[in-house]
C-alpha positions as CSV (number, residue, x, y, z in Angstrom):
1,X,10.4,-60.8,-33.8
2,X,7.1,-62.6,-34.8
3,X,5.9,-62.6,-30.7
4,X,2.6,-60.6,-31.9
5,X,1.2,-63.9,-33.7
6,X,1.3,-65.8,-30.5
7,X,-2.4,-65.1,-30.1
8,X,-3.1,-65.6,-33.1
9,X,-1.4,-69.4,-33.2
10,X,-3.4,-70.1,-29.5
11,X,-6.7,-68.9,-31.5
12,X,-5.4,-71.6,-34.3
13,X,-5.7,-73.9,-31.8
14,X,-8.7,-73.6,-30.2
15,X,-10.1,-73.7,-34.0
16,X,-8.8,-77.2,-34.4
17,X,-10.6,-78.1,-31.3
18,X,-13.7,-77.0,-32.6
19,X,-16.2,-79.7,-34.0
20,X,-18.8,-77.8,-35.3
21,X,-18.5,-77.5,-39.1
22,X,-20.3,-74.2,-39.3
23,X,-18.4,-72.4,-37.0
24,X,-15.1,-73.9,-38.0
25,X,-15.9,-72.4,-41.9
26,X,-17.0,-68.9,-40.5
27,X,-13.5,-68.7,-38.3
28,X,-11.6,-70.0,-41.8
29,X,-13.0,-67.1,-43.5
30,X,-13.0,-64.4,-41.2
31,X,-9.1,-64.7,-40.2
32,X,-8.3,-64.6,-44.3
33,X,-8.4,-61.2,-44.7
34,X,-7.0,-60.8,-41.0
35,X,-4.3,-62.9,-42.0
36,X,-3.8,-60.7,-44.9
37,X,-3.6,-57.1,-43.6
38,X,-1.0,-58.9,-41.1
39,X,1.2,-60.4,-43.9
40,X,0.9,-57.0,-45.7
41,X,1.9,-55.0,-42.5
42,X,5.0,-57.3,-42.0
43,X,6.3,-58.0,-45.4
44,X,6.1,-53.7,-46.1
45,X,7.3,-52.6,-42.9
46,X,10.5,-55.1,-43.6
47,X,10.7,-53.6,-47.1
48,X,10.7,-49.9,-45.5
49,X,13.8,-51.1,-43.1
50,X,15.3,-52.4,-46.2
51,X,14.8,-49.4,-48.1
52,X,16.1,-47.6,-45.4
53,X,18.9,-49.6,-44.6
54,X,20.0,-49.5,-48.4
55,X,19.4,-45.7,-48.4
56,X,22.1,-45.2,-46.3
57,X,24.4,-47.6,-47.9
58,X,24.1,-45.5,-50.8
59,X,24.0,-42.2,-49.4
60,X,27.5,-43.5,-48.6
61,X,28.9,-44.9,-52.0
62,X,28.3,-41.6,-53.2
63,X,29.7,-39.2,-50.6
64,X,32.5,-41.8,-51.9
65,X,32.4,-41.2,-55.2
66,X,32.7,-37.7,-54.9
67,X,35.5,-37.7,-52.1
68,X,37.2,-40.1,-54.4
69,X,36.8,-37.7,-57.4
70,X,38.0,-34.5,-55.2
71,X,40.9,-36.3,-54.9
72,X,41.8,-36.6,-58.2
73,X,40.8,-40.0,-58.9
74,X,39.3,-41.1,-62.1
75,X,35.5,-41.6,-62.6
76,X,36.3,-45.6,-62.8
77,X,38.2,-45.3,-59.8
78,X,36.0,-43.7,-57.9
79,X,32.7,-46.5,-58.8
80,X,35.1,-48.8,-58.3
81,X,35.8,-47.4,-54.3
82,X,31.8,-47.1,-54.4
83,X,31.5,-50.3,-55.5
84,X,33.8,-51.8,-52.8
85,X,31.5,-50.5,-49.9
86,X,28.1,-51.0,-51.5
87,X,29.0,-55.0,-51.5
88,X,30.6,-54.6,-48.0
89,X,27.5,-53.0,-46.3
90,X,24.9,-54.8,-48.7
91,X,25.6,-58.1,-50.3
92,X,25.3,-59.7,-47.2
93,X,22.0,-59.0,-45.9
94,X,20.1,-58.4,-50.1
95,X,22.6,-61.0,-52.1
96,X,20.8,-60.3,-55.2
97,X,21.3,-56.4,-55.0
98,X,22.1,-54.2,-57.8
99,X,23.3,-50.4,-58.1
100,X,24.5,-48.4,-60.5
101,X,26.2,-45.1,-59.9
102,X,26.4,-42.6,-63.0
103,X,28.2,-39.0,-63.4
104,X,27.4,-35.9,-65.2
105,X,29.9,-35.3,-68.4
106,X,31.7,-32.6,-65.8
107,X,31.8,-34.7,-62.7
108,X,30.0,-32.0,-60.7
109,X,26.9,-34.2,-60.5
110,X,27.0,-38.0,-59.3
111,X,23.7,-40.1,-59.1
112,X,23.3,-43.6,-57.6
113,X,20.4,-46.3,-57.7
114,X,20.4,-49.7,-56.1
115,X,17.8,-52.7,-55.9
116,X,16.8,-55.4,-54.4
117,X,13.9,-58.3,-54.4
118,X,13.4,-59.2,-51.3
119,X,11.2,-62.4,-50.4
120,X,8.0,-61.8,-48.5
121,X,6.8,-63.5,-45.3
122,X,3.0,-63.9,-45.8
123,X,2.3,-62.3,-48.7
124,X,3.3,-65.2,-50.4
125,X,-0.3,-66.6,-49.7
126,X,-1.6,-64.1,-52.0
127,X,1.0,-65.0,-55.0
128,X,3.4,-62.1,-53.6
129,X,6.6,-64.1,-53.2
130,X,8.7,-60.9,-53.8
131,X,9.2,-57.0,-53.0
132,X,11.2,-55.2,-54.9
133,X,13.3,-52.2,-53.2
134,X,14.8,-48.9,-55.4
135,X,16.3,-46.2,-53.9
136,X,18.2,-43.2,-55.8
137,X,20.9,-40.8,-54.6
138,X,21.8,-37.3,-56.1
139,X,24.8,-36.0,-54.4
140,X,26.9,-32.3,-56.1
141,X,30.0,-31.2,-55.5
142,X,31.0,-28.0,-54.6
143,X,33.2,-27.3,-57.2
144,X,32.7,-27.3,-60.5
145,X,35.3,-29.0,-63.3
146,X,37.3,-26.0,-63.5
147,X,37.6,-23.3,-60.6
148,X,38.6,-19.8,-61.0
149,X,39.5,-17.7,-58.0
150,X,40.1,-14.2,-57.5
151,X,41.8,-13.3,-54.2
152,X,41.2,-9.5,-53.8
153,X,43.1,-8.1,-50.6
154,X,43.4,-4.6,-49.0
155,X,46.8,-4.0,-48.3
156,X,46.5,-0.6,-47.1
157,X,48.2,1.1,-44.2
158,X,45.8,-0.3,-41.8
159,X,46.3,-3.6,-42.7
160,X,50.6,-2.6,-41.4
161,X,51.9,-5.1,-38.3
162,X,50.0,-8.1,-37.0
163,X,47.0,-8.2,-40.1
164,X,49.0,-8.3,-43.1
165,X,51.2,-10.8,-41.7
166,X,47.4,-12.6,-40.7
167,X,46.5,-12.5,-44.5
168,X,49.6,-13.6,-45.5
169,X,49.0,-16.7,-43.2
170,X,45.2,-16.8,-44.4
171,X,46.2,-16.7,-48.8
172,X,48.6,-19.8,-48.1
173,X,46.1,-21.9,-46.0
174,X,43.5,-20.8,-48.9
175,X,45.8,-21.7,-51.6
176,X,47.4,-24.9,-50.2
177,X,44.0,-26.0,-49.7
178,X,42.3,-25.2,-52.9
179,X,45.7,-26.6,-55.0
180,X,47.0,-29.0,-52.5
181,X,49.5,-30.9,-54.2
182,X,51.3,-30.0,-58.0
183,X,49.7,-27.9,-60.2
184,X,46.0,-28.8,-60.9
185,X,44.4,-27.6,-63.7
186,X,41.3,-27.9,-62.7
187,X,42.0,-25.1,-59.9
188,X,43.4,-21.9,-61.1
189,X,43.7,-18.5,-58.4
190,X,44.4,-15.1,-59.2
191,X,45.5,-12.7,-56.7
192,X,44.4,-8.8,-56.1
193,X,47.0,-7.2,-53.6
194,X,45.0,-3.4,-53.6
195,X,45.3,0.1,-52.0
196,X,44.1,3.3,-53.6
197,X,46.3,2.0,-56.5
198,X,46.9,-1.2,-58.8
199,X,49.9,-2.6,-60.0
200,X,49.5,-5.2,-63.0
201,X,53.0,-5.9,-63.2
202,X,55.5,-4.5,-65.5
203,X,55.5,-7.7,-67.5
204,X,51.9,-6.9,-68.5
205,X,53.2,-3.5,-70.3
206,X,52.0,-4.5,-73.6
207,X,49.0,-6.7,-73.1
208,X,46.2,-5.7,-75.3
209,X,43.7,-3.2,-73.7
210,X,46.5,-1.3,-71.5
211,X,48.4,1.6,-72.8
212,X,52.0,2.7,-71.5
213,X,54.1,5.1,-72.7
214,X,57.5,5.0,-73.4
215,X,59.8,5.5,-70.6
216,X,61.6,8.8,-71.3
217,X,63.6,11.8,-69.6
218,X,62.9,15.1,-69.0
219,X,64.5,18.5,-67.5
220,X,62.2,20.4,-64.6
221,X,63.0,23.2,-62.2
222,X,63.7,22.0,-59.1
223,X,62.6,25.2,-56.7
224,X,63.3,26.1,-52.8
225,X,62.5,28.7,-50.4
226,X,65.3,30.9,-48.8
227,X,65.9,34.1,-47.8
228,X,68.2,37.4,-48.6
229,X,70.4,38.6,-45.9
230,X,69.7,41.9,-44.4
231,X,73.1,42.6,-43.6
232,X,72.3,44.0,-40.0
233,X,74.5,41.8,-38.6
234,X,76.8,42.0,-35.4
235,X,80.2,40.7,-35.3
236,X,82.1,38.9,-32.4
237,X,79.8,37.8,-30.1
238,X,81.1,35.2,-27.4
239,X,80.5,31.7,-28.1
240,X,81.5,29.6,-25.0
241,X,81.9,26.2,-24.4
242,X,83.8,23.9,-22.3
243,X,87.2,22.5,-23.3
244,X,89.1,19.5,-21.8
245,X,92.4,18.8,-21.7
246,X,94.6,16.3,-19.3
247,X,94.7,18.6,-16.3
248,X,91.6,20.5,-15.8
249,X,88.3,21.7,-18.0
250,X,89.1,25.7,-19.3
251,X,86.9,27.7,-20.8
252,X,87.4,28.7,-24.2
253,X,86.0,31.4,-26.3
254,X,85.3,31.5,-30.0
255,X,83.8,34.6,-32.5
256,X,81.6,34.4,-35.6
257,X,79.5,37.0,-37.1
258,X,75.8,36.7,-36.2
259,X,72.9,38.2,-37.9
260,X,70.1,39.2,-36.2
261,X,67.7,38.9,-38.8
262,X,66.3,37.6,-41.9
263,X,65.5,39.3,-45.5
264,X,62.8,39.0,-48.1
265,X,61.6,35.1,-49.0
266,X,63.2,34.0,-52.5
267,X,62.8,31.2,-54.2
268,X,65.8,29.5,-56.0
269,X,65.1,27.1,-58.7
270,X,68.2,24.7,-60.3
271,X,67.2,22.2,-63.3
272,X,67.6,19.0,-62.6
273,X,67.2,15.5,-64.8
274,X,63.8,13.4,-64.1
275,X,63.5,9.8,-65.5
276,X,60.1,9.2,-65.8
277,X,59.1,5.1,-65.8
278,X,56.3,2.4,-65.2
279,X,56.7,0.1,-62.5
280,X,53.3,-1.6,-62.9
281,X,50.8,1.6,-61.5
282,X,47.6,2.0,-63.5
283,X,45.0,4.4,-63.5
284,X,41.0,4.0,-63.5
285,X,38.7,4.6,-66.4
286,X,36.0,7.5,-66.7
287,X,32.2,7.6,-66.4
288,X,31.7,4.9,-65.2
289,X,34.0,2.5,-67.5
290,X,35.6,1.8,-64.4
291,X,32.6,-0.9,-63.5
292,X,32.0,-2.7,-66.2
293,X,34.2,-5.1,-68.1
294,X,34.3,-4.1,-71.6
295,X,35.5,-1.3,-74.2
296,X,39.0,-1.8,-73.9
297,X,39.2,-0.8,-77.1
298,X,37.8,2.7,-77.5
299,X,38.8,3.2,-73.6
300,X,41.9,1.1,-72.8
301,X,43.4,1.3,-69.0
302,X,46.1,3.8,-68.6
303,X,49.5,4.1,-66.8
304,X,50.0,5.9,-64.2
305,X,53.9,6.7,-64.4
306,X,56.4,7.1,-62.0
307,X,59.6,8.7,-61.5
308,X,63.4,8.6,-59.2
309,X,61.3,11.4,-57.4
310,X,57.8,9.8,-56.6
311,X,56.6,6.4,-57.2
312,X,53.2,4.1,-56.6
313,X,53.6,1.5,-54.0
314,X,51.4,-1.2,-54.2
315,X,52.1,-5.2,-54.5
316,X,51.5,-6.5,-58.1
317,X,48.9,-8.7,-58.9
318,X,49.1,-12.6,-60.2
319,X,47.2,-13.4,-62.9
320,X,45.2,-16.9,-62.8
321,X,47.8,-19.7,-62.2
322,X,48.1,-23.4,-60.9
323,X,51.3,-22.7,-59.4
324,X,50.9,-22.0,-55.8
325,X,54.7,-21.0,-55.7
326,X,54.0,-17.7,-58.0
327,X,51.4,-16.7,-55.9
328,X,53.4,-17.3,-52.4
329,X,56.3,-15.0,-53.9
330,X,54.0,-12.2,-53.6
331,X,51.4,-12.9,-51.3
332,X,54.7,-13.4,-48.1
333,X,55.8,-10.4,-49.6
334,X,52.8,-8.3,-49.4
335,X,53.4,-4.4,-48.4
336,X,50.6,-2.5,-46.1
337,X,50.5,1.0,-47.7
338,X,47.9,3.5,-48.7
339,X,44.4,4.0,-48.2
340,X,41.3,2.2,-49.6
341,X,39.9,2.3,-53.0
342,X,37.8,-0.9,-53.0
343,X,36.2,-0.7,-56.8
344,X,39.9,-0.9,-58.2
345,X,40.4,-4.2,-56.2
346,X,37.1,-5.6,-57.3
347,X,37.1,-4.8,-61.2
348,X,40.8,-5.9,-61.6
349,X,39.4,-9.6,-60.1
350,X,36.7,-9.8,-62.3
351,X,39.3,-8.8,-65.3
352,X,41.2,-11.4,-64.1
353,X,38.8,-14.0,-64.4
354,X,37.4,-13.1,-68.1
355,X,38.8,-14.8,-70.7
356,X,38.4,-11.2,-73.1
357,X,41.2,-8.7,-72.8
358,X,43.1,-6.9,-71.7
359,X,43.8,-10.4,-69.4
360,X,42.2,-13.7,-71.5
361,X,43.3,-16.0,-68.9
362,X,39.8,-17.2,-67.8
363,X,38.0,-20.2,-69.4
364,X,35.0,-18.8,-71.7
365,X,32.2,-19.2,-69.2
366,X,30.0,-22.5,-69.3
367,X,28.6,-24.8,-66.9
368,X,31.9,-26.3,-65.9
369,X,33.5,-23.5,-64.7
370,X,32.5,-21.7,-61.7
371,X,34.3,-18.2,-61.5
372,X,34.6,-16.3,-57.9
373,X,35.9,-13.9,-56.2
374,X,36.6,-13.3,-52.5
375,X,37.0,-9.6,-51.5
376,X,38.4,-9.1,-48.3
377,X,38.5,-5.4,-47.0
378,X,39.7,-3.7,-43.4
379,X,37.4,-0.7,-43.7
380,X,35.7,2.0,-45.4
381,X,36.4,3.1,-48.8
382,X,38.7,6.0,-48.1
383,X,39.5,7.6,-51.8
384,X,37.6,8.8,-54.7
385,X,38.7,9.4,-58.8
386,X,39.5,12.3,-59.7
387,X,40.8,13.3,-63.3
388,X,44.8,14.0,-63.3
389,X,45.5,17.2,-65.7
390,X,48.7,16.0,-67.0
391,X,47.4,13.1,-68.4
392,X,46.1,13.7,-71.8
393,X,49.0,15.8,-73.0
394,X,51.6,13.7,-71.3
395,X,50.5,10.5,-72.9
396,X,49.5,12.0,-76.3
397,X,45.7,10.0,-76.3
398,X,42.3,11.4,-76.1
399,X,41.3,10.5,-73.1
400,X,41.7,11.4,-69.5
401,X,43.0,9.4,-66.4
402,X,41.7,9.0,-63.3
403,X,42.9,8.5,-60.1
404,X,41.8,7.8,-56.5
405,X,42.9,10.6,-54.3
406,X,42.9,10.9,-50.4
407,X,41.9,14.1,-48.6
408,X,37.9,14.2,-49.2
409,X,35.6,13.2,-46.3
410,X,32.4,12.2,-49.1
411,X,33.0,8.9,-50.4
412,X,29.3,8.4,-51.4
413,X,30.2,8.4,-55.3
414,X,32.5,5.7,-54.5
415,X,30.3,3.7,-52.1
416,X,27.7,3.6,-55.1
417,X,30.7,2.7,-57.7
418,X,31.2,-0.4,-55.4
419,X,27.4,-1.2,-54.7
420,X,27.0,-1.0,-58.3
421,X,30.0,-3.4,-58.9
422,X,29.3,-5.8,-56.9
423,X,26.0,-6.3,-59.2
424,X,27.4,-6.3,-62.2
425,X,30.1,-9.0,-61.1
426,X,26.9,-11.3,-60.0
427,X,24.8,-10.4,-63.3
428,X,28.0,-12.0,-64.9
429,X,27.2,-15.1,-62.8
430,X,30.6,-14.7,-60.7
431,X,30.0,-15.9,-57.2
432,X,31.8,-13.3,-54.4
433,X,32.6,-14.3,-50.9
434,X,33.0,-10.8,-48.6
435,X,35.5,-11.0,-45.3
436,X,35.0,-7.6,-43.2
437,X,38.3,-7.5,-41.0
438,X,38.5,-6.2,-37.9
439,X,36.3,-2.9,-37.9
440,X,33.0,-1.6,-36.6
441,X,31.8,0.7,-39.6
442,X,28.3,-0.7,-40.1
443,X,27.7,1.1,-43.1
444,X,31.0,-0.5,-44.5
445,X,29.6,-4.0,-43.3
446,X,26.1,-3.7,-44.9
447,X,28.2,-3.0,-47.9
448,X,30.2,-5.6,-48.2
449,X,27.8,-7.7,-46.8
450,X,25.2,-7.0,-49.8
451,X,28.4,-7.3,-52.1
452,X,28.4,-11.2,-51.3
453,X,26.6,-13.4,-53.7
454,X,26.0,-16.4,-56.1
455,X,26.5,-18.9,-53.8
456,X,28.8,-16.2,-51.7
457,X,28.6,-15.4,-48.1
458,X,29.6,-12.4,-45.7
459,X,31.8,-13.4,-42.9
460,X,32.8,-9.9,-40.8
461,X,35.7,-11.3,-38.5
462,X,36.6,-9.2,-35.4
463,X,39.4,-10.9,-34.3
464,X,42.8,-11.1,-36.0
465,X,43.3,-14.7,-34.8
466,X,40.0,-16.0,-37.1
467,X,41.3,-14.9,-40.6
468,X,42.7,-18.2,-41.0
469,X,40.0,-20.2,-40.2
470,X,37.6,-17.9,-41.9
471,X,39.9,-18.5,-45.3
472,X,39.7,-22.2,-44.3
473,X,36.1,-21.6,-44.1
474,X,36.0,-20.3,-47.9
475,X,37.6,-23.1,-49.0
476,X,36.1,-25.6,-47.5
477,X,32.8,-24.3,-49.1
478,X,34.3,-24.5,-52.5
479,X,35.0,-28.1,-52.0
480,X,31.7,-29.5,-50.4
481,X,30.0,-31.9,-51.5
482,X,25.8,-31.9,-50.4
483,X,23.6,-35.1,-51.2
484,X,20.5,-33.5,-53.0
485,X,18.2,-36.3,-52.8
């Protein structure tokens, strides 16, 4: 290690071998500050390795510490498994080491520092027996103390066959990795099954902020077309056919009466009974209500009411929960139906994650809660709201409902509805990952693609096969953990 002083010790030598005073005091004193720029060179460049060396050892203890923590361990536990590898990568070559690893009051923050006096080489000439070595780590996880996340999925028709049985697949890897084990507080998922309609569930029917009617009967007309008979009819014409019996095929003849044409169109109405329910359906709010999260009050959501002759088909949603098992009931269940109406997916996730009505379930935001949502879409927007004229008489309130119809071709009111979302979702400091699934719309891409945020990224996935690992993707994200320093 020490092979560059060998000229140095041979120039020692010829020194002692030197008899002339003068000389031998001018050699003395030139090689002092020689020999100290040498011992200062070797004593820091072994403190740098240390440092280094002790750098990493750290680094280590708290990638621990938080793997430890992510696992459910306790903060004790955890510096105790930190502990454990600092003295097994450390003790042996700085014995007189120290480190200390402290955590924020929400675990999402761990910091480590470690020290060590290491004894000097040459230096020691100069009264420097001893370097001492700090080093700091910052390391964050991924999550924060509590999680809150909204899975909003298009389950329209085009979503029908291999896709939706793909997102099935992709919202149980998601949700077995994000709540692996029993129910975990700390992780709560909502889920946003969506179409052109929502269905909140009929166990929601009187949560504050959503009106429902009663369920109640009524009499209608129900009308068909037919016509009158002209009565210019002919009578006995032939009708032939082929008979069998045990011997031989006959031909047998047969007579009806015939007419040879049709009268005047009629139409022919009979009352019939029409039970008219709630299965879960609602509607969207005017002017813009339908994009912000707030006057429930003065503008509550709205039913939209079905009946044993027409009803909404769309899977309900589950409001935030710990139990995986309430999600998988109906995320294996999920029914492909219906065309797109993305802003109805993405305002009923951000409901679901406030804690104000008409859903409290969220945690009131602060620093240890991170809230997002991931929005995953198979195409275009392909309805926009329209008001429905039966509304406010039916339901006896002052205020129209709205819903998303097919049929139009100009879905730029609802592309800015979305675009205009998306923002206010962020400005509420709601992070939103975006998955594009298995189209080519560029427009719709850009869209969702600006949509992402807060930490949130885009992913457009083109094959079916790579939902899965794109939903793996998400999750993994939400449970990194990054050194900072």
């Amino acid at each position: 290690m020490f092979e560059f002083l060998l000229p140095f010790c041979t120039l020692f030598k010829e020194f002692h071998k030197k008899t002339i005073g003068n000389i031998s005091l001018l050699f003395a004193i030139s090689t002092i500050p020689l020999i100290g720029t040498i011992g200062i060179a070797l004593d820091f460049g072994s403190s740098y390795r240390a440092s280094s060396k002790m750098q990493n050892a750290l680094d280590n203890a708290i990638l621990i510490t938080a793997a430890a923590l992510k696992d459910g361990k306790t903060k004790n536990e955890a510096k105790q498994d930190a502990a454990k590898f600092m003295a097994q990568h450390a003790s042996a070559d700085y014995p007189n080491y120290t480190h200390n690893i402290t955590l924020t009051q929400n675990n999402t923050k761990i910091t480590g520092t470690a020290s060590a006096n290491l004894d000097t080489i040459l230096l020691g000439v100069f009264g420097i027996k001893q370097l001492q070595v700090n080093v700091k780590s910052d390391a964050v996880l991924g999550t924060a103390a509590n999680l809150e996340i909204a899975l909003v999925l298009d389950t329209t028709a085009s979503m029908h066959g291999d896709k939706i049985v793909a997102l099935q697949n992709a919202t149980k890897h998601f949700v077995n990795e994000m709540i692996p084990g029993t129910p975990n507080s700390n992780v709560k998922i909502a889920l946003v099954p969506f179409n052109r309609h929502i269905n909140i569930g009929e166990n929601n029917r009187y949560e504050e902020g959503i009106f429902v009617p009663n369920d109640f009967q009524t009499t209608e007309n129900e009308c068909r077309v037919e016509y009158e008979i002209n009565n210019q009819c002919t009578e006995q014409i032939a009708k032939t056919w082929f008979c069998e019996n045990t011997s031989a095929s006959n031909v047998c003849h047969s007579y009806e009466t015939v007419c040879t044409g049709e009268g005047n169109q009629i139409n022919v109405c009979t009352p019939r009974n029409k039970n008219v329910f709630w299965t879960g359906c609602v509607a969207f709010r005017p002017n813009q209500l339908n994009i912000v999260d707030d006057k429930y009050s003065e503008y509550p959501v709205q039913a939209v009411m079905d009946s044993n002759y027409g009803r909404c088909i769309a899977s309900p949603i589950v409001r935030l929960t710990d139990n995986k098992e309430e999600i998988f009931n109906i995320s294996d269940n999920l029914v492909a139906e219906g065309t797109t109406y993305i802003p109805g997916g993405l305002v009923w996730g951000w409901r679901l994650l406030s804690d104000a009505k008409p859903f409290s379930d969220g945690a009131p935001k602060s620093a240890s809660v991170q809230k997002s949502i991931v929005l995953m879409s198979d195409g275009a927007n392909e309805s926009k709201i329209l008001p429905r004229s039966d509304s406010a008489t039916q339901f006896n309130i002052n205020q129209e409902i709205y819903s998303p119809i097919d049929g139009s071709t100009n879905f730029t009111d609802t592309n800015n509805d979305t675009a205009a979302l998306c923002q206010n979702i962020k400005d509420d400091d709601v992070r939103i990952d975006t998955i594009s699934f298995d189209f080519n719309d560029q427009d719709a891409i850009n869209m969702l693609k600006a949509c992402a945020g807060n930490g949130g990224t885009h992913y457009h996935v083109s094959k079916i096969e790579d939902l899965v690992p794109t939903f793996d993707a998400i999750s993994s994200s939400f449970g990194s953990i990054r050194l900072t320093e």
